[in-house]
MOPAC internal coordinates of N, CA, C and O (Angstrom, degrees):
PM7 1SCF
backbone

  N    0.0000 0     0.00 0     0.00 0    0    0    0
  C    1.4520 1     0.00 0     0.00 0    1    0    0
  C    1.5289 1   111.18 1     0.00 0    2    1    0
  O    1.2310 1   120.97 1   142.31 1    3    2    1
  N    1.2665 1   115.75 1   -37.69 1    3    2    1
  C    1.7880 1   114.26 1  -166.67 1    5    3    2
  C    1.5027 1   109.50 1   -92.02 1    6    5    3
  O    1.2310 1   124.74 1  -171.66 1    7    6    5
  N    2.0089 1   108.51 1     8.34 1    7    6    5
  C    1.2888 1   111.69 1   168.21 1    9    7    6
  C    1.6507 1   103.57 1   -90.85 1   10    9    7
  O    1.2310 1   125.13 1   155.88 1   11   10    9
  N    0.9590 1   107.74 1   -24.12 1   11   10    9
  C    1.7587 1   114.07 1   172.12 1   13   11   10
  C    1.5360 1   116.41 1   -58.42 1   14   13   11
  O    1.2310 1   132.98 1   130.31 1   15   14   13
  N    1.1063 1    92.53 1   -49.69 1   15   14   13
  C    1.5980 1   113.66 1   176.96 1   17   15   14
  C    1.6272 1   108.22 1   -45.65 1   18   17   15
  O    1.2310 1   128.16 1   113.51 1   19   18   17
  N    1.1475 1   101.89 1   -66.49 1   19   18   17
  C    1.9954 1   114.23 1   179.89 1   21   19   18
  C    1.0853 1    91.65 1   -58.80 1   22   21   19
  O    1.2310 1   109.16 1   113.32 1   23   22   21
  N    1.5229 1   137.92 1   -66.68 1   23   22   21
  C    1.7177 1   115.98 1  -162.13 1   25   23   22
  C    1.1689 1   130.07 1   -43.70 1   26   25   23
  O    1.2310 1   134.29 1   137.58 1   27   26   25
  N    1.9842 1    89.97 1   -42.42 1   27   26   25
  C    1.4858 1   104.38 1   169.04 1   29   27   26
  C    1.8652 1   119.93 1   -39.85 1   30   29   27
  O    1.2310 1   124.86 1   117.36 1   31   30   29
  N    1.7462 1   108.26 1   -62.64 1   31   30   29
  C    1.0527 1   120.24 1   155.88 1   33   31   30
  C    1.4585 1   113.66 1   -36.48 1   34   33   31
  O    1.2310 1   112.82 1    46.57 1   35   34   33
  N    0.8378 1   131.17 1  -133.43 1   35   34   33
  C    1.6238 1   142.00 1   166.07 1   37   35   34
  C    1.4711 1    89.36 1    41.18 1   38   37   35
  O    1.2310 1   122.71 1   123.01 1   39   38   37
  N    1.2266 1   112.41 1   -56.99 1   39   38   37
  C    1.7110 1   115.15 1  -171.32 1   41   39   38
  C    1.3707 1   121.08 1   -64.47 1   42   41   39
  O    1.2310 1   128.69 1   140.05 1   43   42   41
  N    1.2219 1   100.86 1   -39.95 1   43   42   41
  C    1.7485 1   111.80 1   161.59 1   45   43   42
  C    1.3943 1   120.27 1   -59.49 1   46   45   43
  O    1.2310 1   123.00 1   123.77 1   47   46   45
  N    1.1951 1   111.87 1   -56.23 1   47   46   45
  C    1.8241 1   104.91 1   168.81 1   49   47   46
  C    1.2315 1   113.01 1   -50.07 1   50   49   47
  O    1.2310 1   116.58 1   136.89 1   51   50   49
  N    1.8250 1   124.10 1   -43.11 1   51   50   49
  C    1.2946 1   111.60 1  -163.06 1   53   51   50
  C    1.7041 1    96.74 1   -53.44 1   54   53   51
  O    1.2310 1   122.71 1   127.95 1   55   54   53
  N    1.3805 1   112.41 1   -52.05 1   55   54   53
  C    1.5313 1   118.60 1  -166.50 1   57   55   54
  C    1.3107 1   116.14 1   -39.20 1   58   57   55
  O    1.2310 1   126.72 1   136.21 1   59   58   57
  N    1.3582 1   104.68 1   -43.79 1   59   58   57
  C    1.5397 1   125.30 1  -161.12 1   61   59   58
  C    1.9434 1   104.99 1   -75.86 1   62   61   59
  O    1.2310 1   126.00 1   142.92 1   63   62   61
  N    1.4543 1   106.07 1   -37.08 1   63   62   61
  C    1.3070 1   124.58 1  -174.81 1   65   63   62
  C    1.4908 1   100.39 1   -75.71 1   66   65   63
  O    1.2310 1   110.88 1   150.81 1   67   66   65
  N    1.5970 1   134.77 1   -29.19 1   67   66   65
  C    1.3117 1   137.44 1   173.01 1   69   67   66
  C    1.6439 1   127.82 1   -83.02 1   70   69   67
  O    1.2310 1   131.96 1   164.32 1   71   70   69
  N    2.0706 1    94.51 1   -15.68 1   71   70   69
  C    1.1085 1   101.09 1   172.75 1   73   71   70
  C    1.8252 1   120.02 1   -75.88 1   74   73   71
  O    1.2310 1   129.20 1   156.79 1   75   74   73
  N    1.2914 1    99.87 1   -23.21 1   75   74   73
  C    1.4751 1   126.25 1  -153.45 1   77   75   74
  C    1.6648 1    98.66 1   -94.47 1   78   77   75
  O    1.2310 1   121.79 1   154.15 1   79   78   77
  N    1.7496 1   114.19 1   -25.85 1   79   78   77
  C    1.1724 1   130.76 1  -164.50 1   81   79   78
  C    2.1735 1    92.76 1   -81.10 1   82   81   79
  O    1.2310 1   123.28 1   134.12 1   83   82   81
  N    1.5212 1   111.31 1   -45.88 1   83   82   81
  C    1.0115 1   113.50 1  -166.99 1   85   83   82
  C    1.5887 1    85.94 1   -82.80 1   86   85   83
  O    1.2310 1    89.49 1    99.68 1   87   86   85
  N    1.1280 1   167.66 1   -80.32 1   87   86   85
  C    1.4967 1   155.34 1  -166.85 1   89   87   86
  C    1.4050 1   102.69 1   -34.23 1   90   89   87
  O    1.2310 1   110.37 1   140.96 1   91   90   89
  N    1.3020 1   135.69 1   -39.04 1   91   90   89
  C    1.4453 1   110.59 1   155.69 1   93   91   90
  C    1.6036 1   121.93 1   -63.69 1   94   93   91
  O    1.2310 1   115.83 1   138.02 1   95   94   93
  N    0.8492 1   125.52 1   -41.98 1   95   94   93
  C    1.3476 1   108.27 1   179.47 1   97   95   94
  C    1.6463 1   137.24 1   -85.80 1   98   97   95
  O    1.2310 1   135.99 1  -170.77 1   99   98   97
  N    1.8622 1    86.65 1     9.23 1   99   98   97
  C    1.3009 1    94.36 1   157.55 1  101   99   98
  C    1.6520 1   116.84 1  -130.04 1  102  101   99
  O    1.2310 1   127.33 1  -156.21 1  103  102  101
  N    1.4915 1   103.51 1    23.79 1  103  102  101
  C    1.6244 1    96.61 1   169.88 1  105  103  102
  C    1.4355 1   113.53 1   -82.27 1  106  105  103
  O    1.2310 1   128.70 1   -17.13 1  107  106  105
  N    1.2775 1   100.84 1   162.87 1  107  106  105
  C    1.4708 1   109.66 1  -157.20 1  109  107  106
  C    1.9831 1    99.77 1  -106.09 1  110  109  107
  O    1.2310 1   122.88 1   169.50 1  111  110  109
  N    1.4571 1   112.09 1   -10.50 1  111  110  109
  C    1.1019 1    82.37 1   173.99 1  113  111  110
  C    1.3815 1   108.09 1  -145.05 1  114  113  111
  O    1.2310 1   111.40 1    -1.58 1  115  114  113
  N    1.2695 1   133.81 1   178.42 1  115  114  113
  C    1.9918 1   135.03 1  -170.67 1  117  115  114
  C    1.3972 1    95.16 1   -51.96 1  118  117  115
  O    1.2310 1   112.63 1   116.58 1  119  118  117
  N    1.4836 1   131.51 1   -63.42 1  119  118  117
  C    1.6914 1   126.48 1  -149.40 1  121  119  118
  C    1.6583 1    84.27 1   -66.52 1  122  121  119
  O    1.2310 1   113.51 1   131.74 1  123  122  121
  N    1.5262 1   129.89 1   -48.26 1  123  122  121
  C    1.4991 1   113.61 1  -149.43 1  125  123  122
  C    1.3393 1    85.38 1   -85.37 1  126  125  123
  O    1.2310 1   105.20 1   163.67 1  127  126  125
  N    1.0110 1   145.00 1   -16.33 1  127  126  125
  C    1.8856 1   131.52 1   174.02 1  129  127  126
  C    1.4560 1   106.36 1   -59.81 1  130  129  127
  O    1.2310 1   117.28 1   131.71 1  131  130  129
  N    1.8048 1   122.78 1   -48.29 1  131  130  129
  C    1.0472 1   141.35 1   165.79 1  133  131  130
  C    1.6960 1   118.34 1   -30.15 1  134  133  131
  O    1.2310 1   130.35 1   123.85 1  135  134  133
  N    1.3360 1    97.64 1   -56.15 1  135  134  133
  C    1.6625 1   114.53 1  -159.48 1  137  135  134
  C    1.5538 1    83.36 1   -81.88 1  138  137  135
  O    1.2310 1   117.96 1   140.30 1  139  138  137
  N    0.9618 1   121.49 1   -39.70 1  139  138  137
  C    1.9576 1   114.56 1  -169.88 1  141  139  138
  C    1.4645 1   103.41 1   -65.27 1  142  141  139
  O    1.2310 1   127.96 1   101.84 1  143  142  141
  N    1.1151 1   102.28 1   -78.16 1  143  142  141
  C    1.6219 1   120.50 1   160.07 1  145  143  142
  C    1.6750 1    95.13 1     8.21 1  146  145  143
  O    1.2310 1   133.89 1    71.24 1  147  146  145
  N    1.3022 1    90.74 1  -108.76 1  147  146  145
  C    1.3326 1   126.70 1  -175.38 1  149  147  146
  C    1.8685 1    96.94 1    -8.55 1  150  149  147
  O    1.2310 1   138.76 1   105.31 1  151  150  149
  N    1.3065 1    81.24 1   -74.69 1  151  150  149
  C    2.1880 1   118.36 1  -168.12 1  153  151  150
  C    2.1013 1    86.33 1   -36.51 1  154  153  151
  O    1.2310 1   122.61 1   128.92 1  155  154  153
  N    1.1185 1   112.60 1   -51.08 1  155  154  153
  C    1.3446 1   113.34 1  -171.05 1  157  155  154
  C    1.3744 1   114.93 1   -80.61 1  158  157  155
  O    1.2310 1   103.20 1   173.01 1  159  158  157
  N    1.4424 1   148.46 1    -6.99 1  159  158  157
  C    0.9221 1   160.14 1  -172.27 1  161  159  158
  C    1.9576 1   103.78 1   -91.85 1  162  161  159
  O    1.2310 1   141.82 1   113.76 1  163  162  161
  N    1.2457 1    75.25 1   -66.24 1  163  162  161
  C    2.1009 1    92.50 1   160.13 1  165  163  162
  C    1.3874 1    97.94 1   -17.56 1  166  165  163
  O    1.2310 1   134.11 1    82.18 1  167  166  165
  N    1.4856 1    90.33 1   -97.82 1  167  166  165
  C    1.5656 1   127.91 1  -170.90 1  169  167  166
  C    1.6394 1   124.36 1   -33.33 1  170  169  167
  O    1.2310 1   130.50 1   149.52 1  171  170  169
  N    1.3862 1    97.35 1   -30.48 1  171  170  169
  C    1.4558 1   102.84 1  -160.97 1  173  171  170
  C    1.7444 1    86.53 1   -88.38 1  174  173  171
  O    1.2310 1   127.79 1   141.53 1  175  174  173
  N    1.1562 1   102.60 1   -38.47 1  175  174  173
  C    1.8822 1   113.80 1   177.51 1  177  175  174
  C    1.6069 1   110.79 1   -39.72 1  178  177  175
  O    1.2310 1   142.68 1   114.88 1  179  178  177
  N    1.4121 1    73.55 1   -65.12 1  179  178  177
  C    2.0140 1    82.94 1  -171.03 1  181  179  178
  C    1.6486 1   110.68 1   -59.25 1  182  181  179
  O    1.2310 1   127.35 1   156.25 1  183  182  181
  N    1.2555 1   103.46 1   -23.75 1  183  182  181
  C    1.5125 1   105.81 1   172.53 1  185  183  182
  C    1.2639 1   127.52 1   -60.22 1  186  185  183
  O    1.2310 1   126.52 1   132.60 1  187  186  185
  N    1.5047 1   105.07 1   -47.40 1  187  186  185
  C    1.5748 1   107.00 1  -173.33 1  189  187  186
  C    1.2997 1   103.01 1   -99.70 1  190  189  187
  O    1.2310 1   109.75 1  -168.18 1  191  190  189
  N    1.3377 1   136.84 1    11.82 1  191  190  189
  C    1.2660 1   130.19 1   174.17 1  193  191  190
  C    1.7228 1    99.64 1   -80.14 1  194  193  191
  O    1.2310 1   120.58 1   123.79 1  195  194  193
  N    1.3024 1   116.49 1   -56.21 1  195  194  193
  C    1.2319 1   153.14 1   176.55 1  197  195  194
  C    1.7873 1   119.20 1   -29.89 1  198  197  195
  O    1.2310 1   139.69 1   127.28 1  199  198  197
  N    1.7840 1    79.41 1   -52.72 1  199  198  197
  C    1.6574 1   101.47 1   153.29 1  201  199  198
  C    1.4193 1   123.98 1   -51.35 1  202  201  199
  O    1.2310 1   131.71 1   105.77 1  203  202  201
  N    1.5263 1    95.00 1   -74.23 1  203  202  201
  C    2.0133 1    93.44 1   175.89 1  205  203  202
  C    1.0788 1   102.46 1   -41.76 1  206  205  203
  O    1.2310 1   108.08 1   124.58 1  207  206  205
  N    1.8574 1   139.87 1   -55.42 1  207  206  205
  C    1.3663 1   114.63 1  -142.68 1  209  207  206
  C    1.1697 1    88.32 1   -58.81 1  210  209  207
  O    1.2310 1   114.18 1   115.30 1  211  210  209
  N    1.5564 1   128.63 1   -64.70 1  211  210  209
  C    1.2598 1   127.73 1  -148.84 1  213  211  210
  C    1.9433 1   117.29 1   -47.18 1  214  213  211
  O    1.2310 1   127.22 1   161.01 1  215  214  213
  N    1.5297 1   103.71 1   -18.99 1  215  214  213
  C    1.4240 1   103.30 1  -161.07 1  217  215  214
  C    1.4701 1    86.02 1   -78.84 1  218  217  215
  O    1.2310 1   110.86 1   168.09 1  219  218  217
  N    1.4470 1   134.80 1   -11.91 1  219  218  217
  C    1.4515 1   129.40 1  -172.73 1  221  219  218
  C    1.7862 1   105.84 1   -34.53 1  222  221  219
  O    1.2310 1   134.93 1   122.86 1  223  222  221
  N    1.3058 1    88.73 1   -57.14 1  223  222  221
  C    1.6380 1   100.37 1   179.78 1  225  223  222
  C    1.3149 1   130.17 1  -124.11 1  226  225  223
  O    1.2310 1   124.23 1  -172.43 1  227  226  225
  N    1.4268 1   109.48 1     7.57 1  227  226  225
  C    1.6705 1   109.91 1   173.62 1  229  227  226
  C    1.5884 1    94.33 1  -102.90 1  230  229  227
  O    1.2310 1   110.75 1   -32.54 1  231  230  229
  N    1.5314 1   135.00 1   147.46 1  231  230  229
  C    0.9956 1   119.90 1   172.89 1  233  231  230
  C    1.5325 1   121.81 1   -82.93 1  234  233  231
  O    1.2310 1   118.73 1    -6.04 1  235  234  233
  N    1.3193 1   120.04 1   173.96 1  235  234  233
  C    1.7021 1   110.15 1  -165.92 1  237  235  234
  C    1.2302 1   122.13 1   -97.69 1  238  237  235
  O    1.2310 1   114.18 1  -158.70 1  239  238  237
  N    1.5617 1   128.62 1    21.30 1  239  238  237
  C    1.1062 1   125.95 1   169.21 1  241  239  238
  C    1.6800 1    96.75 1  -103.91 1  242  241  239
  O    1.2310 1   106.44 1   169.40 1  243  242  241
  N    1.4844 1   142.82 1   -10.60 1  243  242  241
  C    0.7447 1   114.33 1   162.33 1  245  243  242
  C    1.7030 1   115.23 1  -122.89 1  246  245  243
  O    1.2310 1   122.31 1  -159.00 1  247  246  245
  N    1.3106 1   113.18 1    21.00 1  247  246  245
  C    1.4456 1   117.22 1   174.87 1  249  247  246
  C    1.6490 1    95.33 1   -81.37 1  250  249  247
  O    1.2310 1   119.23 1   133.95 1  251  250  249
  N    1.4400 1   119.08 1   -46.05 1  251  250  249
  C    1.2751 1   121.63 1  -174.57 1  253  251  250
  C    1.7720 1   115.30 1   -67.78 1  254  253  251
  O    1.2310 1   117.57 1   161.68 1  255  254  253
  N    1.1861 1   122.24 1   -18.32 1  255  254  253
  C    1.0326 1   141.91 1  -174.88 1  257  255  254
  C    1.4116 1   116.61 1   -86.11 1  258  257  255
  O    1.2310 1   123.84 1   125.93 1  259  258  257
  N    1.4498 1   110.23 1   -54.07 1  259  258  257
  C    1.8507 1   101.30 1   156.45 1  261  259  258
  C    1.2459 1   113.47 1   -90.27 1  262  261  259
  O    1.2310 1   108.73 1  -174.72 1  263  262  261
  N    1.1772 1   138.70 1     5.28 1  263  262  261
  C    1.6191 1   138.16 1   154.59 1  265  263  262
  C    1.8338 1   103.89 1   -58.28 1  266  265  263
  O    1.2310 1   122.43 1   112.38 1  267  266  265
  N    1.0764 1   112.96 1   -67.62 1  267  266  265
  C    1.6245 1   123.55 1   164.19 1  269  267  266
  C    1.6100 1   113.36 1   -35.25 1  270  269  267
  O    1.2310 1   119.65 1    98.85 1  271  270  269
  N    0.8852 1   118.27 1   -81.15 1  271  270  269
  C    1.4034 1   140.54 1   171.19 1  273  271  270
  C    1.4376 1    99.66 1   -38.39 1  274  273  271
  O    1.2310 1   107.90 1    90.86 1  275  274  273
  N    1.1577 1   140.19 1   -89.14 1  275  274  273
  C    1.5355 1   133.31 1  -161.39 1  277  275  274
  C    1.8066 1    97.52 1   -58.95 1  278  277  275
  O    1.2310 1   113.51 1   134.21 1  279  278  277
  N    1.3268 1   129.87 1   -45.79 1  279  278  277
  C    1.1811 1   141.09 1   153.40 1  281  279  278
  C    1.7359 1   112.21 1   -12.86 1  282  281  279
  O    1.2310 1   132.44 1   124.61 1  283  282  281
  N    1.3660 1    93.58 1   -55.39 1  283  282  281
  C    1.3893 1    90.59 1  -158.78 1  285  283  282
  C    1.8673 1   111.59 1   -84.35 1  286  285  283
  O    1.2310 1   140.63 1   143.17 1  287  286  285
  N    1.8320 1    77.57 1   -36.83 1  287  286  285
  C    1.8674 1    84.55 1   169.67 1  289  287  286
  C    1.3984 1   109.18 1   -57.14 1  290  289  287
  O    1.2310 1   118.00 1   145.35 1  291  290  289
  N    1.0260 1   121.41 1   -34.65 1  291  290  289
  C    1.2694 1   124.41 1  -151.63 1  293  291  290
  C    2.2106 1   107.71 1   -72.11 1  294  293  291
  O    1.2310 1   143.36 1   125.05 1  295  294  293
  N    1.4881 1    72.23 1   -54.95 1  295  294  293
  C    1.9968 1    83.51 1   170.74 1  297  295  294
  C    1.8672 1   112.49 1   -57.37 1  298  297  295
  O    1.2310 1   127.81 1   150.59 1  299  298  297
  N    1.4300 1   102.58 1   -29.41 1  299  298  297
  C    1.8749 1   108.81 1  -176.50 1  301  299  298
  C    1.7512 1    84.84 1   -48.75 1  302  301  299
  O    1.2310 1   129.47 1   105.51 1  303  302  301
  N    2.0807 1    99.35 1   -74.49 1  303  302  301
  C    1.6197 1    89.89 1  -147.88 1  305  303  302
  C    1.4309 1   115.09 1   -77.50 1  306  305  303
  O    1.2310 1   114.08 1  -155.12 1  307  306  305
  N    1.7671 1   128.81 1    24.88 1  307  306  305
  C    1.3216 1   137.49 1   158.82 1  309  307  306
  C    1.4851 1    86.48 1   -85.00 1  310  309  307
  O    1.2310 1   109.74 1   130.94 1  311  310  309
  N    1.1159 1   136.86 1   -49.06 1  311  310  309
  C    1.8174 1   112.75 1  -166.80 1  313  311  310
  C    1.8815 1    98.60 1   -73.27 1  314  313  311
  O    1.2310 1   115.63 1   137.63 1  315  314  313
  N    1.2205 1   125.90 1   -42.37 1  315  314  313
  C    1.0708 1   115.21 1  -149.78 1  317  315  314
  C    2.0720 1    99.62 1   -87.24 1  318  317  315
  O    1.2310 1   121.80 1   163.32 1  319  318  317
  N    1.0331 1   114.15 1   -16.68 1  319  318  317
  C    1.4768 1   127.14 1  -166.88 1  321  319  318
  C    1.6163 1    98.46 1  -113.53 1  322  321  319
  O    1.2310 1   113.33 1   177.94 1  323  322  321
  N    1.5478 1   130.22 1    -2.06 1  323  322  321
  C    1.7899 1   126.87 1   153.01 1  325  323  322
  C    1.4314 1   111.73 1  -144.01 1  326  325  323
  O    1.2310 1   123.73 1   162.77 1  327  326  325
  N    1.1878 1   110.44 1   -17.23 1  327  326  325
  C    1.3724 1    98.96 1  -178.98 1  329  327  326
  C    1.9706 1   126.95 1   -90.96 1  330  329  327
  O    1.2310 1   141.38 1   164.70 1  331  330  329
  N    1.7094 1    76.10 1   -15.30 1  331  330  329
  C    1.7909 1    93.91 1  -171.07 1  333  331  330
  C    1.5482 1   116.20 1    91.12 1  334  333  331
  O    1.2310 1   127.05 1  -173.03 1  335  334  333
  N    1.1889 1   104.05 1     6.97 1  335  334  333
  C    2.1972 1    90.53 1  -175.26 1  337  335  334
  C    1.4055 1    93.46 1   -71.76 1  338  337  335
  O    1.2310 1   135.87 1     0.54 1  339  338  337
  N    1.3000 1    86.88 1  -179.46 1  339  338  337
  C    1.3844 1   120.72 1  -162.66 1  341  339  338
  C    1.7936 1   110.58 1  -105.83 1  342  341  339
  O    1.2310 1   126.07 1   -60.48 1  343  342  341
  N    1.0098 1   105.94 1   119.52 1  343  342  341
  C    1.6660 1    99.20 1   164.79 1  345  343  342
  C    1.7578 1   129.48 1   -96.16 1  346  345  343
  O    1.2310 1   120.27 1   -67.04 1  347  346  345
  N    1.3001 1   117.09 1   112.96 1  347  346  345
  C    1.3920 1   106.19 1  -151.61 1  349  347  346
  C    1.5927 1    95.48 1  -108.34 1  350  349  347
  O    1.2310 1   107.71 1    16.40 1  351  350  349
  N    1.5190 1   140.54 1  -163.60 1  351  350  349
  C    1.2477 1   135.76 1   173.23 1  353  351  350
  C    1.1714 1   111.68 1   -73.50 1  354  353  351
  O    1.2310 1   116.89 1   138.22 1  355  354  353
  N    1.4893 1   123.52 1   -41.78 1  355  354  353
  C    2.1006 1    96.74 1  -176.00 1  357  355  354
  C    1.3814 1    87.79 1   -82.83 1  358  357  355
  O    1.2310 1    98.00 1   159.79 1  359  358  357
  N    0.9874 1   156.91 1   -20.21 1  359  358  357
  C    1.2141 1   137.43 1  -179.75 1  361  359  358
  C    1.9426 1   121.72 1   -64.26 1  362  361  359
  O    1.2310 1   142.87 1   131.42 1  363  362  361
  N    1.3936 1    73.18 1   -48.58 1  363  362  361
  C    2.0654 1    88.83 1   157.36 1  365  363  362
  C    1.5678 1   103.06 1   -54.09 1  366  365  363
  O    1.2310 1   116.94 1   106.90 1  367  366  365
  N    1.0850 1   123.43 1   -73.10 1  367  366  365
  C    1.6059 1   136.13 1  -164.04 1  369  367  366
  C    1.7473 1   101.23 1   -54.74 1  370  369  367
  O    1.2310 1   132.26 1   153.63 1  371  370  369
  N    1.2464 1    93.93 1   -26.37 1  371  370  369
  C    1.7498 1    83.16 1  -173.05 1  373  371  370
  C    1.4287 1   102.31 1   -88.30 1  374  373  371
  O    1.2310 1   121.08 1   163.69 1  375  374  373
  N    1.0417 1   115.53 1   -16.31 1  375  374  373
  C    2.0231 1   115.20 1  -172.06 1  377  375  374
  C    1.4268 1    91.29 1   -98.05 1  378  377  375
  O    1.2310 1   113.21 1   169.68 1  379  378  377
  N    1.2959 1   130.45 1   -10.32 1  379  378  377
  C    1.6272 1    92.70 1   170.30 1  381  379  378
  C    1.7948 1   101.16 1  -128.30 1  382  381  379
  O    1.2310 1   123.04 1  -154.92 1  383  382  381
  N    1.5982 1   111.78 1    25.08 1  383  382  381
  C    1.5165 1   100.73 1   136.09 1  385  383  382
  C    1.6875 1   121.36 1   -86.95 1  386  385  383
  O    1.2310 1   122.99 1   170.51 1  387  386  385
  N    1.2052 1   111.88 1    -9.49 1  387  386  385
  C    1.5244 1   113.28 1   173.28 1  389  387  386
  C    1.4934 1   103.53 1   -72.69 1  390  389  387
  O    1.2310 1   120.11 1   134.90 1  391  390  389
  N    1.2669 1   117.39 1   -45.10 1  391  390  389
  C    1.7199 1   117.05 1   172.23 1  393  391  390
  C    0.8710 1   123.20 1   -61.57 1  394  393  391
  O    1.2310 1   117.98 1   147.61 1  395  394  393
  N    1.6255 1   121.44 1   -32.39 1  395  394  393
  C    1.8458 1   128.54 1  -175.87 1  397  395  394
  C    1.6070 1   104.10 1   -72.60 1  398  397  395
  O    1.2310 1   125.39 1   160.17 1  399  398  397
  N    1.7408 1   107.26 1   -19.83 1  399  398  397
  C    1.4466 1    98.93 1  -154.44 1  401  399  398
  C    1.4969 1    86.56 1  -115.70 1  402  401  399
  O    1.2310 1   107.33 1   179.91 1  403  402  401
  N    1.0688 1   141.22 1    -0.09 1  403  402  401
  C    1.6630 1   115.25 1   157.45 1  405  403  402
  C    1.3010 1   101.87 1  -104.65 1  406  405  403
  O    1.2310 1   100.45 1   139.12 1  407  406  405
  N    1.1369 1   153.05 1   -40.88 1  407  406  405
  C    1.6534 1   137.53 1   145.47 1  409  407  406
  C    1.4295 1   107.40 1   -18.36 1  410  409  407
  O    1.2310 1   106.80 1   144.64 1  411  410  409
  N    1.3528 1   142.17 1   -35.36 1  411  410  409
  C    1.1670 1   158.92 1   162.03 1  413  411  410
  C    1.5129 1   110.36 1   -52.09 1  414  413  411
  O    1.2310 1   121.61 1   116.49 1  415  414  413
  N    1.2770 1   114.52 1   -63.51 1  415  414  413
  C    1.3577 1   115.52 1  -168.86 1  417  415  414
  C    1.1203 1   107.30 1   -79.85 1  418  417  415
  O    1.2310 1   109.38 1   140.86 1  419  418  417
  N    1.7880 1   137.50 1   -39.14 1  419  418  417
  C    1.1875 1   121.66 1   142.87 1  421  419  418
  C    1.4939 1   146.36 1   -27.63 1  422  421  419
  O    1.2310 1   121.50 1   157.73 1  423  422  421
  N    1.6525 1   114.74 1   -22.27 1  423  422  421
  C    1.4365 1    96.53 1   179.70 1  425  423  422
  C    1.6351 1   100.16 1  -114.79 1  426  425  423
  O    1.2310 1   122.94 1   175.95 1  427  426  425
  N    1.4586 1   111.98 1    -4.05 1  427  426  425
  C    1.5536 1    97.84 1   164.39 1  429  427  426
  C    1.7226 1   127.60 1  -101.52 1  430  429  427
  O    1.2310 1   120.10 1   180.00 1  431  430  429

């Protein structure tokens, strides 16, 4: 169970490491490119470290699979909850075949 837990985690950094990834590429100046930089290097670390633990005992076709997946949801509602995008229907439809399909890979 407390390997679930870290993936869970792991998944949050990735988010956090993609949030930090887009503030570099929109800072406006060297020190805040620096501080992003940096901030994402962290992040992206703690992520995939976080990963292995978890692969200790989840196996890796689907530890990597809801790592991605919560990952990816996760960056949608950072664009849609700071950045302002837009969520439209395949875009809906596509975020909750990523949910149908690691709920998926979990019960088989």
């Amino acid at each position: 169970m407390i390997s679930w837990l870290i993936l869970f985690v792991a998944a949050c950094f990735e988010v956090a490491g993609i949030s930090t990834l887009n503030g570099y590429a929109n800072a406006g100046t060297a020190r805040r490119k620096i501080t992003f930089l940096l901030a994402t290097i962290v992040l992206f670390a703690i992520a995939l470290s976080s990963l292995s633990i978890s692969m200790r005992e989840i196996p890796l076709s689907v530890a990597y699979a809801i790592f991605t997946g919560v990952g990816t949801i996760g960056a949608v509602a950072v664009g849609v909850l700071i950045n302002g995008d837009k969520i439209r229907l395949l875009k809906g439809a596509s975020i909750f075949l990523i949910i149908f399909s690691a709920i998926m890979l979990k019960l088989v």
